[in-house]
N, C-alpha and C positions, 0 to 999 in steps of 0.2 A: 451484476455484471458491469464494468466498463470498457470502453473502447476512446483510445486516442489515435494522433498524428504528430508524427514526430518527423521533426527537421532536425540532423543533426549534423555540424560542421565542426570542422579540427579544435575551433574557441568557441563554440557557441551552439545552445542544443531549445527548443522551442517545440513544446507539447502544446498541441490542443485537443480535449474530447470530452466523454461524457462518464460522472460515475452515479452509481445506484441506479443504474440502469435496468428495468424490470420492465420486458415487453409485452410480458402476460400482464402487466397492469399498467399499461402507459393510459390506459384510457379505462376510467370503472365510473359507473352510477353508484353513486349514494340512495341509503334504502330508503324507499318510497314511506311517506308519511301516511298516518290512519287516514283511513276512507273518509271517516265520520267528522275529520277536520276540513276546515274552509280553505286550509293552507294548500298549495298545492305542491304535487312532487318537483325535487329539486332537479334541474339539468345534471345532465353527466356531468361525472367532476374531471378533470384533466390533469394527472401525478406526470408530472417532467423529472427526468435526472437531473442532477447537479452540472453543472456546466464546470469544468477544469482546465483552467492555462497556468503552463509551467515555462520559466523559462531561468536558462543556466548559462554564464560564460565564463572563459575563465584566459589564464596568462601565464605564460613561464617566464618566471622570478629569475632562475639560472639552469644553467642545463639540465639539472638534478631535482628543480626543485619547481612547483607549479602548484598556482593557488588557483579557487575558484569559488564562482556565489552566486546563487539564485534567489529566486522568489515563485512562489507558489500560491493559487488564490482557488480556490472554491465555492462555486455562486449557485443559492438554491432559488430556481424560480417560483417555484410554489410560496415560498417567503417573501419573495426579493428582498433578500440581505445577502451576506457574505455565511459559509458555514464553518471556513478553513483558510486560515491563512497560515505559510509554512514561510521558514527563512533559511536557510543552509549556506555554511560553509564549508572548505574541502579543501586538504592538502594533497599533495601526492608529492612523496618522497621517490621518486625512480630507483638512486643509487640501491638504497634497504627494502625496495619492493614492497613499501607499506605505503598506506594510503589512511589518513585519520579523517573523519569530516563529523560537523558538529552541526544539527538540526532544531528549529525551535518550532518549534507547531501554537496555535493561539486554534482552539475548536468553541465555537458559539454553542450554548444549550441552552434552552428553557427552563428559567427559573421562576419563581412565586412571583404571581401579580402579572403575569404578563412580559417580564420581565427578562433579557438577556443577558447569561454570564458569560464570559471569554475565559476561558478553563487554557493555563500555558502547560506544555509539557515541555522538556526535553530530551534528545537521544543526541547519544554519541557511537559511532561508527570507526574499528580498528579493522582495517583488511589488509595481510600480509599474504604474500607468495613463496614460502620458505623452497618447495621443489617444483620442475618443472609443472610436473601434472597433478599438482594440488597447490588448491588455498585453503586458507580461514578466514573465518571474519565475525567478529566479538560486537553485538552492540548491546550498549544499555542506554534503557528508558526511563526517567524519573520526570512522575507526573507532581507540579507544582500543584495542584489544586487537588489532587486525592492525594497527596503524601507518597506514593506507592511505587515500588524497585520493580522495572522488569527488565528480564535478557534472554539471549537469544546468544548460539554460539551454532555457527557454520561450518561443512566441510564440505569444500566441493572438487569432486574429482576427475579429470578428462580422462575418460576409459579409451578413444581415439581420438582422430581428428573431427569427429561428428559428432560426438558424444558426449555428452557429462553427466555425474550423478552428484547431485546435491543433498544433505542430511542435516536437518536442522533440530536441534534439542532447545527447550523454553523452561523458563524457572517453573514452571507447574510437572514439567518431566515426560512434554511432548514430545513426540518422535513425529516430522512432517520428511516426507523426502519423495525428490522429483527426478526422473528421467528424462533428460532432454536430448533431442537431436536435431540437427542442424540440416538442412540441406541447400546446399550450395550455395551459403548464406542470402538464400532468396528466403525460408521461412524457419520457424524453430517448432516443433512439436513437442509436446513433455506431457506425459503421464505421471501424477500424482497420488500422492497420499499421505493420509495426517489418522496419527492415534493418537488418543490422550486420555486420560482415569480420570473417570468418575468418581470421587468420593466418598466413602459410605455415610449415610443419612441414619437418622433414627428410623429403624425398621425395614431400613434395607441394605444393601450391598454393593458394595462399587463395583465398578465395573467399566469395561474399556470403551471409549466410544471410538469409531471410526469413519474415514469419507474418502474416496477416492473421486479421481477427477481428470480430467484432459484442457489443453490448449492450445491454440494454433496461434500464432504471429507472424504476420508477414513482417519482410524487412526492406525497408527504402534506399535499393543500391544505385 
């Protein structure tokens, strides 16, 4: 789970909050050591979320045309180091209703020896508005450190002025799609769901897996 706050103004938008957020486990003991040792049981151990500030501004170039560029940082306290650093750029073309923006992610992982690697990825982001009450929006990801292609292609639909339905297909041939509703842009509610196939394995059978879900967000007017 995570939870932020967001400031958001006409040139300039400023996230702060928390991810990996797990309340059933913000607080767990570690298992108690043999009886028959001198050592004695360890204090509860304390799991915190990651702590997350984002922040985004941006400019118009000419009436038609507006750039923008953030930074994005990800701090684990159980570590204290950094787990995520992100960089983002972003156009927006108004007159042709698309919008291109280009993302670099740097993720820390544990490597041999103790040892930390910075694994780069990146994603690039196409979103166009062809009719009023639809978009699309095309990204692809290529991770520098595992070699590997992913994508992601959107369609999202305003069924009224409250309402949108969202439909997402992924290079493995997942189907995720969200209902959302608006109300009175004071909160958004959306009901979810994600299917995706399972594989067949030596001696067994694939098969679908599934999850549904809900969310509430309030909105800072």
């Amino acid at each position: 789970m995570k939870a932020h706050l967001r400031t958001i103004h006409p040139n300039f938008i400023f996230s702060f909050g928390f991810e990996n957020l797990n309340v059933f486990n913000l607080f767990r003991s570690q298992s108690p050591r043999d009886h028959d040792s001198k050592e004695t049981s360890p204090a509860p151990s304390c799991s915190l979320p990651n702590v997350s500030v984002w922040s985004l501004g941006g400019k118009r170039v000419d009436p038609k045309l507006s750039l923008w560029g953030g930074l994005g940082l990800s701090f684990n306290p159980n570590k204290r180091n950094l787990d995520n650093v992100r960089v983002l750029g972003v156009a927006n073309q108004t007159a042709n209703k698309v919008k291109a923006s280009v993302e670099g992610t740097f993720t820390r992982i544990d490597g041999v020896d103790n040892k930390s690697l910075w694994i780069p990825s990146v994603k690039v982001y196409v979103d166009s508005q062809a009719l009023t009450n639809n978009r699309q929006l095309a990204s692809v990801e290529y991770d520098l450190g595992k070699k590997s292609l992913n994508w992601n292609l959107v369609n999202e639909t305003r069924l009224d002025n409250a309402t949108r339905l969202k439909v997402r297909l992924n290079q493995n041939y997942g189907v995720s799609a969200a209902l959302i509703h608006s109300f009175s842009n004071l909160a958004n509610f959306a009901l979810t769901a994600n299917i995706s196939h399972q594989a067949a394995r030596e001696g067994k059978l694939g098969y679908l897996r599934y999850k549904f879900g809900s969310s509430l967000e309030f909105l800072d007017v």
